[in-house]
mmCIF file of the N, C-alpha and C atoms, coordinates in Angstrom:
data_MODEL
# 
_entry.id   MODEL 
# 
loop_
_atom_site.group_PDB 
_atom_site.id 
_atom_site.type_symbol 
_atom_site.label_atom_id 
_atom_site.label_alt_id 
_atom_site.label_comp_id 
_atom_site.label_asym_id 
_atom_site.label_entity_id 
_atom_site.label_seq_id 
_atom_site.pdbx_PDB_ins_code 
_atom_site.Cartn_x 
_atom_site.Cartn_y 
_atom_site.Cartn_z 
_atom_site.occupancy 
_atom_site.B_iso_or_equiv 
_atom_site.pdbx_formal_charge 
_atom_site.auth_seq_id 
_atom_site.auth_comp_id 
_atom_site.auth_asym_id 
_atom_site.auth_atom_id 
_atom_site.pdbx_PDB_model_num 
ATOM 1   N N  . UNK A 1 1  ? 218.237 55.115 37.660 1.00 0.00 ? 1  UNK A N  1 
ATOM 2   C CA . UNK A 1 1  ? 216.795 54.935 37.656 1.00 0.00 ? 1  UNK A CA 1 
ATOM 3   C C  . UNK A 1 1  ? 216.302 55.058 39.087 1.00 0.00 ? 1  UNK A C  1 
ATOM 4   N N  . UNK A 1 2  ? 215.343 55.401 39.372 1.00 0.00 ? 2  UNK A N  1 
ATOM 5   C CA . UNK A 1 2  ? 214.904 55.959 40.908 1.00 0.00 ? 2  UNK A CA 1 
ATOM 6   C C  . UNK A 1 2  ? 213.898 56.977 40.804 1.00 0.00 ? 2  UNK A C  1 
ATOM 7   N N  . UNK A 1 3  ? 213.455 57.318 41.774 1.00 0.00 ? 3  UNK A N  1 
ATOM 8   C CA . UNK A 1 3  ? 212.343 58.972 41.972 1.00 0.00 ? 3  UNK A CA 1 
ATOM 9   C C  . UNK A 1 3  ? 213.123 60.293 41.727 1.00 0.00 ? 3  UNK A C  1 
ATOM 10  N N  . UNK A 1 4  ? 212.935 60.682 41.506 1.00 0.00 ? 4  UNK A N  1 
ATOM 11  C CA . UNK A 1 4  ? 213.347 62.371 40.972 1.00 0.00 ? 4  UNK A CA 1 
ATOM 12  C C  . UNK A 1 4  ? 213.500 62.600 42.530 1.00 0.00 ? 4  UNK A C  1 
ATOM 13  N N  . UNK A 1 5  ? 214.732 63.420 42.816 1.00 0.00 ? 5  UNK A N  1 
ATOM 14  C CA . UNK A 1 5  ? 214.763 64.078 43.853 1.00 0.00 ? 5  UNK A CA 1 
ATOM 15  C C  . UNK A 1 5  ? 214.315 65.212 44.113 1.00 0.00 ? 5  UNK A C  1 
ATOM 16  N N  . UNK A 1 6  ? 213.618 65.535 45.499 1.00 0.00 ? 6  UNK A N  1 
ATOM 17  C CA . UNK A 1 6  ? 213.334 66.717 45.387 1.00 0.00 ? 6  UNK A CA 1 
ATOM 18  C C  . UNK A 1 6  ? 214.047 67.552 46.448 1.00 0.00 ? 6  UNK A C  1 
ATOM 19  N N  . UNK A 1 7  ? 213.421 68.607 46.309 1.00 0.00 ? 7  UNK A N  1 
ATOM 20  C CA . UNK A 1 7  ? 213.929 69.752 47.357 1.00 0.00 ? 7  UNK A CA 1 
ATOM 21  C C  . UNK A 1 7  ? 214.057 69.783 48.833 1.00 0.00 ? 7  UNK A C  1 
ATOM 22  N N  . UNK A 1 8  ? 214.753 69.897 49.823 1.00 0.00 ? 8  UNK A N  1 
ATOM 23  C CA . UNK A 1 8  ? 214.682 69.786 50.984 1.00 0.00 ? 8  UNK A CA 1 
ATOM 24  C C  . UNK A 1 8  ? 213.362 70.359 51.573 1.00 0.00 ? 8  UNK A C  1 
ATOM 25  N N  . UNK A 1 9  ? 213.092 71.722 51.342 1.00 0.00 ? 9  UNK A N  1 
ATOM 26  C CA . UNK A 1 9  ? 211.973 72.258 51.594 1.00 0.00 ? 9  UNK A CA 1 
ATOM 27  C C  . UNK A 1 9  ? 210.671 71.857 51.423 1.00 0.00 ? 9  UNK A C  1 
ATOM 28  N N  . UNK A 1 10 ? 210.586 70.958 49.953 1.00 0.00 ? 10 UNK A N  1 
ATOM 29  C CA . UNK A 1 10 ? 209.611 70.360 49.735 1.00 0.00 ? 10 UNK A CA 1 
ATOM 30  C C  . UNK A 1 10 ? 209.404 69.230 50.496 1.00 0.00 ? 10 UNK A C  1 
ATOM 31  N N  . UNK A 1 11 ? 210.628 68.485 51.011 1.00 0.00 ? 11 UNK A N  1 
ATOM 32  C CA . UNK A 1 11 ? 210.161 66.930 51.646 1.00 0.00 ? 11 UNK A CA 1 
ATOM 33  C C  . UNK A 1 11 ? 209.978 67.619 52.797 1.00 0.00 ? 11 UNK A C  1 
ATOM 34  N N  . UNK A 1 12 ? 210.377 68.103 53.823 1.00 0.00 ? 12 UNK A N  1 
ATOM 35  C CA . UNK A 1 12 ? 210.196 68.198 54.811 1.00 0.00 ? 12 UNK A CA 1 
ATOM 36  C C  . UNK A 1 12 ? 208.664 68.552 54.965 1.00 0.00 ? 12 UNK A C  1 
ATOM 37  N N  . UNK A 1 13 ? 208.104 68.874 54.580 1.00 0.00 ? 13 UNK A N  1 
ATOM 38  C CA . UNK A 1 13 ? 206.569 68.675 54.097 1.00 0.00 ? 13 UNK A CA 1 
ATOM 39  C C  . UNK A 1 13 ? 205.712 67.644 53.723 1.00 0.00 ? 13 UNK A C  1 
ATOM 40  N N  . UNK A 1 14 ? 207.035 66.195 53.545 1.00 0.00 ? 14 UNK A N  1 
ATOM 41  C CA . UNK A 1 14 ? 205.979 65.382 53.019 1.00 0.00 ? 14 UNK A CA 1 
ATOM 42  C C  . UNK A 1 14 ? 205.442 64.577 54.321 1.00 0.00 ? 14 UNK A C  1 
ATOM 43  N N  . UNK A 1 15 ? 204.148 64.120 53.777 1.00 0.00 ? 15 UNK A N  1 
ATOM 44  C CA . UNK A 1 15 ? 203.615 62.803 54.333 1.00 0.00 ? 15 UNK A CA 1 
ATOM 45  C C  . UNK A 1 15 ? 203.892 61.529 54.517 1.00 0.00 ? 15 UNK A C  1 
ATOM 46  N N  . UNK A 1 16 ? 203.419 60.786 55.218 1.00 0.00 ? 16 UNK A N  1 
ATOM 47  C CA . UNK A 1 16 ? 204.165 59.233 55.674 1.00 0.00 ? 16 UNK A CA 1 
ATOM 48  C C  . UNK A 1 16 ? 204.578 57.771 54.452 1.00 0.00 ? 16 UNK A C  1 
ATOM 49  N N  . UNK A 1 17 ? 203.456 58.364 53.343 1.00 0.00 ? 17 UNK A N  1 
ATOM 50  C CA . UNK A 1 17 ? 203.030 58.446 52.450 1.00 0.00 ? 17 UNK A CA 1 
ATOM 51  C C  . UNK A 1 17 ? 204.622 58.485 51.565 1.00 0.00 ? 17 UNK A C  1 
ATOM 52  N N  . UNK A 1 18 ? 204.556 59.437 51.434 1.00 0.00 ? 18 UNK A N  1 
ATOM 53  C CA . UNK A 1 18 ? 205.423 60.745 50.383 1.00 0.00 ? 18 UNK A CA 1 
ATOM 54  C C  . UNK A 1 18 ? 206.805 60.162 51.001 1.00 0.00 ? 18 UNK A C  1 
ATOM 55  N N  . UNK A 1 19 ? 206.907 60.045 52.071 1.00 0.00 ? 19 UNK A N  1 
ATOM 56  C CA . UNK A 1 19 ? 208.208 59.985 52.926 1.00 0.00 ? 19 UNK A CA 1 
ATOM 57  C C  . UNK A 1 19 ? 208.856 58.387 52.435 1.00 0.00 ? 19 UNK A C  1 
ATOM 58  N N  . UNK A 1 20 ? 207.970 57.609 51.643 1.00 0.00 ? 20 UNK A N  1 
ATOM 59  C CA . UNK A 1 20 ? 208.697 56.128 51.469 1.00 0.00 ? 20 UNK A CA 1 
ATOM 60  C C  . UNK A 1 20 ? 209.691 56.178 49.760 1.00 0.00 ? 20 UNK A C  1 
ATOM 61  N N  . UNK A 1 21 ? 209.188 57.657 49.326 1.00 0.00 ? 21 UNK A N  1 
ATOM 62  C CA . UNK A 1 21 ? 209.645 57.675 47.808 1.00 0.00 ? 21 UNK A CA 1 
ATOM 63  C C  . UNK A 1 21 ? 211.213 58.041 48.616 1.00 0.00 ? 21 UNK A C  1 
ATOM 64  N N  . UNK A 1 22 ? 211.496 58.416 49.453 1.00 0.00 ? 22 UNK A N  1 
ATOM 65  C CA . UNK A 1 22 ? 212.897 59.039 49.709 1.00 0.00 ? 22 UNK A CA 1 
ATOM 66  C C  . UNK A 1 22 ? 213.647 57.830 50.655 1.00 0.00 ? 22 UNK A C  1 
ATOM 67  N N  . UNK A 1 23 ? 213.041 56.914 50.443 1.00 0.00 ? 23 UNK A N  1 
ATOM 68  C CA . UNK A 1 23 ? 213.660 55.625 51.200 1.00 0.00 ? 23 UNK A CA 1 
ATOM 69  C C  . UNK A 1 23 ? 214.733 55.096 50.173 1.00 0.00 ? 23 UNK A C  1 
ATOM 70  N N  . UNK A 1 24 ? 214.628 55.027 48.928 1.00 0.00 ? 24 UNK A N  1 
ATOM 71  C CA . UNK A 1 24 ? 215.243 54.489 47.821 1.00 0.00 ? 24 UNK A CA 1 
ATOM 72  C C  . UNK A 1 24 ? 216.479 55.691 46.945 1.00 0.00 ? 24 UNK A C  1 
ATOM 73  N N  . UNK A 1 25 ? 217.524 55.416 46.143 1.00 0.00 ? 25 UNK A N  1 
ATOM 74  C CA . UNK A 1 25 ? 218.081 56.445 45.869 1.00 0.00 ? 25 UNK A CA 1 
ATOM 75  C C  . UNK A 1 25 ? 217.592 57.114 44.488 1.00 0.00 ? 25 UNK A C  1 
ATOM 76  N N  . UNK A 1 26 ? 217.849 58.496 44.589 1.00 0.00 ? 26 UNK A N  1 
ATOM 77  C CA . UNK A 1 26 ? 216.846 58.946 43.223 1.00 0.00 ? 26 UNK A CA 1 
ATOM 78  C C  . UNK A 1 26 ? 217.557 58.504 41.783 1.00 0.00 ? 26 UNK A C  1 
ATOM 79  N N  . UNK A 1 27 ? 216.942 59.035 41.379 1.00 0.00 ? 27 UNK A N  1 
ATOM 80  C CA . UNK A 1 27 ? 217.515 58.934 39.531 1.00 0.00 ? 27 UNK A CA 1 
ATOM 81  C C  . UNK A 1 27 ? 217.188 60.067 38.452 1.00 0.00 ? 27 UNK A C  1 
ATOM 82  N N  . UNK A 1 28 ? 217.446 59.860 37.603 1.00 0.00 ? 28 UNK A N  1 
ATOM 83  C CA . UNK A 1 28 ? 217.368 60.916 36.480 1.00 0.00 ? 28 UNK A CA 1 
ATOM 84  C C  . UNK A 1 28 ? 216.164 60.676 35.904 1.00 0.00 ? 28 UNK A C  1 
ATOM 85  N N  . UNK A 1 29 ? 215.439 59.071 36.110 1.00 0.00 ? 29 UNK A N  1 
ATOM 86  C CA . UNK A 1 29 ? 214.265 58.608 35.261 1.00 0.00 ? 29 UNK A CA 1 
ATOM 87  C C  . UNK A 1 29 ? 213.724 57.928 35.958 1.00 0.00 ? 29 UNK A C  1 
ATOM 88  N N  . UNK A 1 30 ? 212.472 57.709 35.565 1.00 0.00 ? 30 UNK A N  1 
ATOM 89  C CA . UNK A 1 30 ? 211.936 56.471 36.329 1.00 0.00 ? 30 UNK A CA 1 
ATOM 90  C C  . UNK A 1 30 ? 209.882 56.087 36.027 1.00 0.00 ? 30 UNK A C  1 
ATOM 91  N N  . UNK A 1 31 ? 209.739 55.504 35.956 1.00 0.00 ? 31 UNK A N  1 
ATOM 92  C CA . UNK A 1 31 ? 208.065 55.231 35.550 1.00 0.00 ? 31 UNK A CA 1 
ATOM 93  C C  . UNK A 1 31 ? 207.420 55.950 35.335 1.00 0.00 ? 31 UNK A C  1 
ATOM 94  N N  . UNK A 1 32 ? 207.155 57.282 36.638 1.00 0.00 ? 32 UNK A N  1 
ATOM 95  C CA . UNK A 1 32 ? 206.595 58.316 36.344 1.00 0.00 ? 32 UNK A CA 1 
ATOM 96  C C  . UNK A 1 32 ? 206.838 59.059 35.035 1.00 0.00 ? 32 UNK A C  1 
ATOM 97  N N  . UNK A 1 33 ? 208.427 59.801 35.175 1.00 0.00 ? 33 UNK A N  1 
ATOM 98  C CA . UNK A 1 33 ? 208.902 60.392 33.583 1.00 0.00 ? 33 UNK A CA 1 
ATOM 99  C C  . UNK A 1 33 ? 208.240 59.690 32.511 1.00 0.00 ? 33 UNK A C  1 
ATOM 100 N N  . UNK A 1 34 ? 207.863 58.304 32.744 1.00 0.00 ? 34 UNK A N  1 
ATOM 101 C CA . UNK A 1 34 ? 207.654 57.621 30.702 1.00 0.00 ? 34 UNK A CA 1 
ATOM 102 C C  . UNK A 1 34 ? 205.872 57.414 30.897 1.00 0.00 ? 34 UNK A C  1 
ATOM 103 N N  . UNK A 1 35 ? 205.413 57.803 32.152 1.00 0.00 ? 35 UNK A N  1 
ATOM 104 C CA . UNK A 1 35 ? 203.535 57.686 31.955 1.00 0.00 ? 35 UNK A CA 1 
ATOM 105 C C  . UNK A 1 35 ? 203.094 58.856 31.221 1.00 0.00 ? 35 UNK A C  1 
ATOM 106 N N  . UNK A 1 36 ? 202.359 58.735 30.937 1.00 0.00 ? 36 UNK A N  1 
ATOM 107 C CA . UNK A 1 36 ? 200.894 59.321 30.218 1.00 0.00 ? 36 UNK A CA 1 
ATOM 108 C C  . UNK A 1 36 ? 200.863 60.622 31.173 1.00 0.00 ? 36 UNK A C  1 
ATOM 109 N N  . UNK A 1 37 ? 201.096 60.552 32.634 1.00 0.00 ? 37 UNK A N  1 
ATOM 110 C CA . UNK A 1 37 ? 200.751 61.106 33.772 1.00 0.00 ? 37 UNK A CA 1 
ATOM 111 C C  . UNK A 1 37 ? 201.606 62.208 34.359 1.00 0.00 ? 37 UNK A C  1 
ATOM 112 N N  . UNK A 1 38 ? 202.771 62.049 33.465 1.00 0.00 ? 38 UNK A N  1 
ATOM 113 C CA . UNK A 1 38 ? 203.813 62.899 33.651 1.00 0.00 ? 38 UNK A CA 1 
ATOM 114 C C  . UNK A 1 38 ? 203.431 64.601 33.678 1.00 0.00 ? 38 UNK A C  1 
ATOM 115 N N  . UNK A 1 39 ? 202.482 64.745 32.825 1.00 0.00 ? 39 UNK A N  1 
ATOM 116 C CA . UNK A 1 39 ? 202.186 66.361 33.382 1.00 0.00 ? 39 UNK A CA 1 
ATOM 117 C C  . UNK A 1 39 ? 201.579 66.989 34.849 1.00 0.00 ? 39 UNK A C  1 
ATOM 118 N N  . UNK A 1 40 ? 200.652 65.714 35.475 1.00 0.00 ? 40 UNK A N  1 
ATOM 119 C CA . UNK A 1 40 ? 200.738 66.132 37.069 1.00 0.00 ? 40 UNK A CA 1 
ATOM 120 C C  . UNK A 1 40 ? 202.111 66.193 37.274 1.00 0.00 ? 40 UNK A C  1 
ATOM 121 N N  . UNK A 1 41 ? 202.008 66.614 38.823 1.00 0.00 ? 41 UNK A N  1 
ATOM 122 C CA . UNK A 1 41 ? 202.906 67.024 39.807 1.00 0.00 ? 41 UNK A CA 1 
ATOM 123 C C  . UNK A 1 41 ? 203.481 65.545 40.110 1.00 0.00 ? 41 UNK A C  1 
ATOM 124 N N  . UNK A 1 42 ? 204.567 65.053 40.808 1.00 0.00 ? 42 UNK A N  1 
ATOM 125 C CA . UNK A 1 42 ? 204.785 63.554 40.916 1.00 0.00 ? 42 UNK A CA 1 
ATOM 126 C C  . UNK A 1 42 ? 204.000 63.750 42.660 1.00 0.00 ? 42 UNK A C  1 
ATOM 127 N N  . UNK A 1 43 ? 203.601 64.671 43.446 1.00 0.00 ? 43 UNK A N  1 
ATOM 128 C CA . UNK A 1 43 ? 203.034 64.732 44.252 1.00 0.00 ? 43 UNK A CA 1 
ATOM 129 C C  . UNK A 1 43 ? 201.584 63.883 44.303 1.00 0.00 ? 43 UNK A C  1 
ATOM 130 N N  . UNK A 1 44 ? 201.125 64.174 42.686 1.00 0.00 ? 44 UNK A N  1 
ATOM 131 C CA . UNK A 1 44 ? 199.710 63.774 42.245 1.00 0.00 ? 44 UNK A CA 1 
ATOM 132 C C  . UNK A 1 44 ? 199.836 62.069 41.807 1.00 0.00 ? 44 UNK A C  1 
ATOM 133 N N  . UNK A 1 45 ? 200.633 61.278 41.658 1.00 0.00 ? 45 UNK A N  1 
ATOM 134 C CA . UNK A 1 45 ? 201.064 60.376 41.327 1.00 0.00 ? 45 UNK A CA 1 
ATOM 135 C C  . UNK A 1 45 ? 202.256 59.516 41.629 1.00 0.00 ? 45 UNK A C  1 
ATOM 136 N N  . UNK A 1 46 ? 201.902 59.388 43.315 1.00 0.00 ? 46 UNK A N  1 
ATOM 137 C CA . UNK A 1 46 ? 203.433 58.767 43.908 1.00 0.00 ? 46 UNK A CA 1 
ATOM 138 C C  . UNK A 1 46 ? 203.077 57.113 43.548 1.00 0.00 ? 46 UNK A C  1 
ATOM 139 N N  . UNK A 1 47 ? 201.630 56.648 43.136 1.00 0.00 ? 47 UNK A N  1 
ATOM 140 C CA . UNK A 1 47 ? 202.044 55.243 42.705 1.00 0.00 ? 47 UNK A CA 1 
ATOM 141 C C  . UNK A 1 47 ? 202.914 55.136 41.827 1.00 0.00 ? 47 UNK A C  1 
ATOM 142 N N  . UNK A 1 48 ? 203.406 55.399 41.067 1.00 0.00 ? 48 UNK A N  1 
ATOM 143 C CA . UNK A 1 48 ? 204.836 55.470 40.587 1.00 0.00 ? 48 UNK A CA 1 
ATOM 144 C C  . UNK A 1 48 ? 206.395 54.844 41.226 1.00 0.00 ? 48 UNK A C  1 
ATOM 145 N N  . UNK A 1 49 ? 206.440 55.505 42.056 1.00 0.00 ? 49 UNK A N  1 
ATOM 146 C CA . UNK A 1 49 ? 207.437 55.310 43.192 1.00 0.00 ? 49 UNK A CA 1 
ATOM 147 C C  . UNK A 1 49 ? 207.594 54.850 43.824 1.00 0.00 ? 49 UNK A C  1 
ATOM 148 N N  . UNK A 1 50 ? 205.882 54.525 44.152 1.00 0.00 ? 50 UNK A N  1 
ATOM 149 C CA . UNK A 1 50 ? 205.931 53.155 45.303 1.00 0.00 ? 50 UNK A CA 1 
ATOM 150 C C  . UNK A 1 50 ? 205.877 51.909 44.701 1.00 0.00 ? 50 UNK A C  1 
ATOM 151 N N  . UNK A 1 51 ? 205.836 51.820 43.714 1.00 0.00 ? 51 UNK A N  1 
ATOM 152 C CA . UNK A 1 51 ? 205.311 50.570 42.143 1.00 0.00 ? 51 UNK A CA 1 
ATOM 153 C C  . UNK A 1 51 ? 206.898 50.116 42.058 1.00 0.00 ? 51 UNK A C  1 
ATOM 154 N N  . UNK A 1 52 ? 207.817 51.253 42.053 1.00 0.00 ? 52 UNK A N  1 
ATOM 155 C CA . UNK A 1 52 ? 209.107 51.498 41.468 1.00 0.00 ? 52 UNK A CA 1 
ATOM 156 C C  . UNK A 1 52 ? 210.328 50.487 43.043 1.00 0.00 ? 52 UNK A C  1 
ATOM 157 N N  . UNK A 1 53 ? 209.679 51.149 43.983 1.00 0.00 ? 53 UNK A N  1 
ATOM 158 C CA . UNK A 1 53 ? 210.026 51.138 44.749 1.00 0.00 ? 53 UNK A CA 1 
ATOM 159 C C  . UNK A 1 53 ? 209.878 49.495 45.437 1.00 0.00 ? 53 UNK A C  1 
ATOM 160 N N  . UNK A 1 54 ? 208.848 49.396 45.628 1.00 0.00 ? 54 UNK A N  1 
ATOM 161 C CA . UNK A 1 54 ? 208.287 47.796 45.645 1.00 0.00 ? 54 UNK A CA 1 
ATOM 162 C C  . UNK A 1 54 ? 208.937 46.407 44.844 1.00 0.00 ? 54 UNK A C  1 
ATOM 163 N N  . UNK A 1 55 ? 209.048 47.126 43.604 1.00 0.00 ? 55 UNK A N  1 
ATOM 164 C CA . UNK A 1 55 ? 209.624 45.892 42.369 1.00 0.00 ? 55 UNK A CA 1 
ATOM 165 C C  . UNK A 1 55 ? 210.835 45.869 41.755 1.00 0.00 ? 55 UNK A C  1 
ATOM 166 N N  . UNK A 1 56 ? 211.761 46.457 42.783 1.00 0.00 ? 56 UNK A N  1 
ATOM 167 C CA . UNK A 1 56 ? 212.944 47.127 42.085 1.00 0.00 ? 56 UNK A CA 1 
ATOM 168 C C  . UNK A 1 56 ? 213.903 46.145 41.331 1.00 0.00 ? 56 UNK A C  1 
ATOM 169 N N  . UNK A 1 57 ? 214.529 46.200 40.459 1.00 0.00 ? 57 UNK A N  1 
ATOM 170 C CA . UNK A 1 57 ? 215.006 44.747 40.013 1.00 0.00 ? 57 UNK A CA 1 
ATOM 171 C C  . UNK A 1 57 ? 216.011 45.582 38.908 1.00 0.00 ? 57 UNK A C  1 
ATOM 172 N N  . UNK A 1 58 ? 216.901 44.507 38.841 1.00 0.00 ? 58 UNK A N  1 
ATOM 173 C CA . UNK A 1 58 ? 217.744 44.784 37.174 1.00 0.00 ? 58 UNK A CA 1 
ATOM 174 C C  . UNK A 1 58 ? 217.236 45.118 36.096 1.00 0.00 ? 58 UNK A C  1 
ATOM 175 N N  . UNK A 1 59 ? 216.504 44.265 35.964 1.00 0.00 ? 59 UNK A N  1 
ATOM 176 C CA . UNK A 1 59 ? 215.484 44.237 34.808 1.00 0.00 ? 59 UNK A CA 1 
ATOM 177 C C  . UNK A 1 59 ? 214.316 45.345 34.349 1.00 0.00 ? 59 UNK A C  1 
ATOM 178 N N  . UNK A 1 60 ? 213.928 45.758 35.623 1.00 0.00 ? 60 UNK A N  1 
ATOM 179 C CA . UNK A 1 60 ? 212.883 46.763 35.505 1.00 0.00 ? 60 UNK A CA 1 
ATOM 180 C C  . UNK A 1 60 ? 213.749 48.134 35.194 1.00 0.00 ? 60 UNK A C  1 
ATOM 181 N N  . UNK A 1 61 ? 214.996 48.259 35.819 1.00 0.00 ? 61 UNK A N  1 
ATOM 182 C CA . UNK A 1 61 ? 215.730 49.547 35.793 1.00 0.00 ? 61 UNK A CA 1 
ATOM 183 C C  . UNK A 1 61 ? 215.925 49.289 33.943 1.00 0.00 ? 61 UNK A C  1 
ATOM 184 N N  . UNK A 1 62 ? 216.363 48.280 33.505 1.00 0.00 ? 62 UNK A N  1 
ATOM 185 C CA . UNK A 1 62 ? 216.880 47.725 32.053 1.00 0.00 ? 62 UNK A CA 1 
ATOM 186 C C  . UNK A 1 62 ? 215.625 48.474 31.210 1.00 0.00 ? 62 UNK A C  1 
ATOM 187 N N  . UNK A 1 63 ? 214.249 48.019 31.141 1.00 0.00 ? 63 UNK A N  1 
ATOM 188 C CA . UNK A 1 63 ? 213.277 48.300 30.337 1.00 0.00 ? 63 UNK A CA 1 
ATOM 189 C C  . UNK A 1 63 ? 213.038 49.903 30.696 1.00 0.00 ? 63 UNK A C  1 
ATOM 190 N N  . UNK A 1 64 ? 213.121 50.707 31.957 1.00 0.00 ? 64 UNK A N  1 
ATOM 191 C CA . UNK A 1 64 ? 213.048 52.084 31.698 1.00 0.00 ? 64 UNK A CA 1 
ATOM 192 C C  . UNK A 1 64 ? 213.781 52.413 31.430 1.00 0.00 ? 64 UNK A C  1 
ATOM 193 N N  . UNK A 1 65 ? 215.303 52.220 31.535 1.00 0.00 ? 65 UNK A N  1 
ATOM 194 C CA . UNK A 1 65 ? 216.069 52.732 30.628 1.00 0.00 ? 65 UNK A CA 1 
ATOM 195 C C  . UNK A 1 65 ? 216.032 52.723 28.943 1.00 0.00 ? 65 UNK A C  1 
ATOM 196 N N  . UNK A 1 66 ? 215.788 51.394 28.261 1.00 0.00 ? 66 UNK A N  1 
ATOM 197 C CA . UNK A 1 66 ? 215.198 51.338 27.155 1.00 0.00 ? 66 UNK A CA 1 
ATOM 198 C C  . UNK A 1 66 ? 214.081 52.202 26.699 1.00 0.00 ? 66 UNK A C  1 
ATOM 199 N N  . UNK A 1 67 ? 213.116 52.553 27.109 1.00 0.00 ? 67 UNK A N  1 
ATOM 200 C CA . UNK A 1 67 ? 212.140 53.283 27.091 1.00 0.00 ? 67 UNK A CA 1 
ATOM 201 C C  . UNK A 1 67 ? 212.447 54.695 27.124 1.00 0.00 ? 67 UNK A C  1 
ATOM 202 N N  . UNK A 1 68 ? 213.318 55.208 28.454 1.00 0.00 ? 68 UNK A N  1 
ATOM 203 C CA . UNK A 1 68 ? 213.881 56.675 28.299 1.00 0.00 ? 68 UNK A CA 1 
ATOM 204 C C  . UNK A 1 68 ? 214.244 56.551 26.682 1.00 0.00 ? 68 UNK A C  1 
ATOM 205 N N  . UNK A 1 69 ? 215.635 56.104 26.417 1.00 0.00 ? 69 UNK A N  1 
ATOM 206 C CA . UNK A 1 69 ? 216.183 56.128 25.380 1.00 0.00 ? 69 UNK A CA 1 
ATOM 207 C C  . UNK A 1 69 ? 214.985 56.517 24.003 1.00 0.00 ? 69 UNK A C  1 
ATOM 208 N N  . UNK A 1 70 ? 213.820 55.392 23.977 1.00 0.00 ? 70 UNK A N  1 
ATOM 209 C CA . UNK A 1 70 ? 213.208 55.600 23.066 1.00 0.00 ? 70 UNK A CA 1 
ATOM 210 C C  . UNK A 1 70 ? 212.383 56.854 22.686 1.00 0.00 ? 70 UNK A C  1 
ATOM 211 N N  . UNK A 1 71 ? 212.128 57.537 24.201 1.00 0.00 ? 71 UNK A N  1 
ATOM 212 C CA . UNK A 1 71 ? 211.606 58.321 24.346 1.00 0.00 ? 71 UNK A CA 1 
ATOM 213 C C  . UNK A 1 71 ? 212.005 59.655 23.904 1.00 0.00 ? 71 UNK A C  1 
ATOM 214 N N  . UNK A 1 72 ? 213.671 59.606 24.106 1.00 0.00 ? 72 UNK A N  1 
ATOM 215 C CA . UNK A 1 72 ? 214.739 60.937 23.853 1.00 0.00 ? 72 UNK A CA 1 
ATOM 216 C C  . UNK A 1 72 ? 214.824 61.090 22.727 1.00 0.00 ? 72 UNK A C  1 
ATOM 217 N N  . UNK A 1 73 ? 214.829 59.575 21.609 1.00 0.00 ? 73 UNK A N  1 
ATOM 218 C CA . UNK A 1 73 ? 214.939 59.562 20.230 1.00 0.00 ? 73 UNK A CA 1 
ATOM 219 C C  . UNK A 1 73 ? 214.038 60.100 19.392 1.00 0.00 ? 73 UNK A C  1 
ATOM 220 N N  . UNK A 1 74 ? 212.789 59.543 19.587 1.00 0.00 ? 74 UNK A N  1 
ATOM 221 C CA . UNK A 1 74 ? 211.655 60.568 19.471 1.00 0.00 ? 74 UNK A CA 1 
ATOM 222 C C  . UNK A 1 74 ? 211.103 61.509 19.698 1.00 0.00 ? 74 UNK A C  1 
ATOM 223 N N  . UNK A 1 75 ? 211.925 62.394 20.495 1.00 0.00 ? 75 UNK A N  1 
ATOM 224 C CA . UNK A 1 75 ? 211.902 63.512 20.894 1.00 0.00 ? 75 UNK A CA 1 
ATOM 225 C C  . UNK A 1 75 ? 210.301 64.200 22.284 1.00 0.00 ? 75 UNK A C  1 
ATOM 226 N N  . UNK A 1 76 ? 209.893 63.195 22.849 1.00 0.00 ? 76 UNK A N  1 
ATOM 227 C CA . UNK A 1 76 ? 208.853 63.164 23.499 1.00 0.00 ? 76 UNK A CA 1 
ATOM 228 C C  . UNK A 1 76 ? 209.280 63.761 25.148 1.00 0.00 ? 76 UNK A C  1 
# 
């Protein structure tokens, strides 16, 4: 669970901003993937990451993982 990693090319571009999502290690899933919001860019929606990033806990990784899961089952 973590921020989607991105491209070298792309971070080196990012902002001071942008630059705190790559403080943490990425993941396969994470808040962004299960919002509503997921069709922006995660560029367009780094509260996500910083939300993610801020509150990081067992527990929180526990319920998005639950949620991926539910999400895969239903095919969404």
């Amino acid at each position: 669970v973590g921020p989607r990693p991105e491209m070298p090319f792309i971070a080196s571009g990012y902002s001071d901003i942008h630059r705190e999502r790559l403080k943490i290690l990425p993941g396969i899933t994470g808040l962004w993937q299960l919002s509503g919001d997921r069709k922006k860019t995660i560029h367009e929606n780094m509260e996500y990451d910083l939300y993610y990033k801020n509150n990081m806990s067992f527990f929180l990784d526990l319920a998005i993982l639950l949620e991926t899961l539910i999400f895969a089952f239903r095919g969404i």
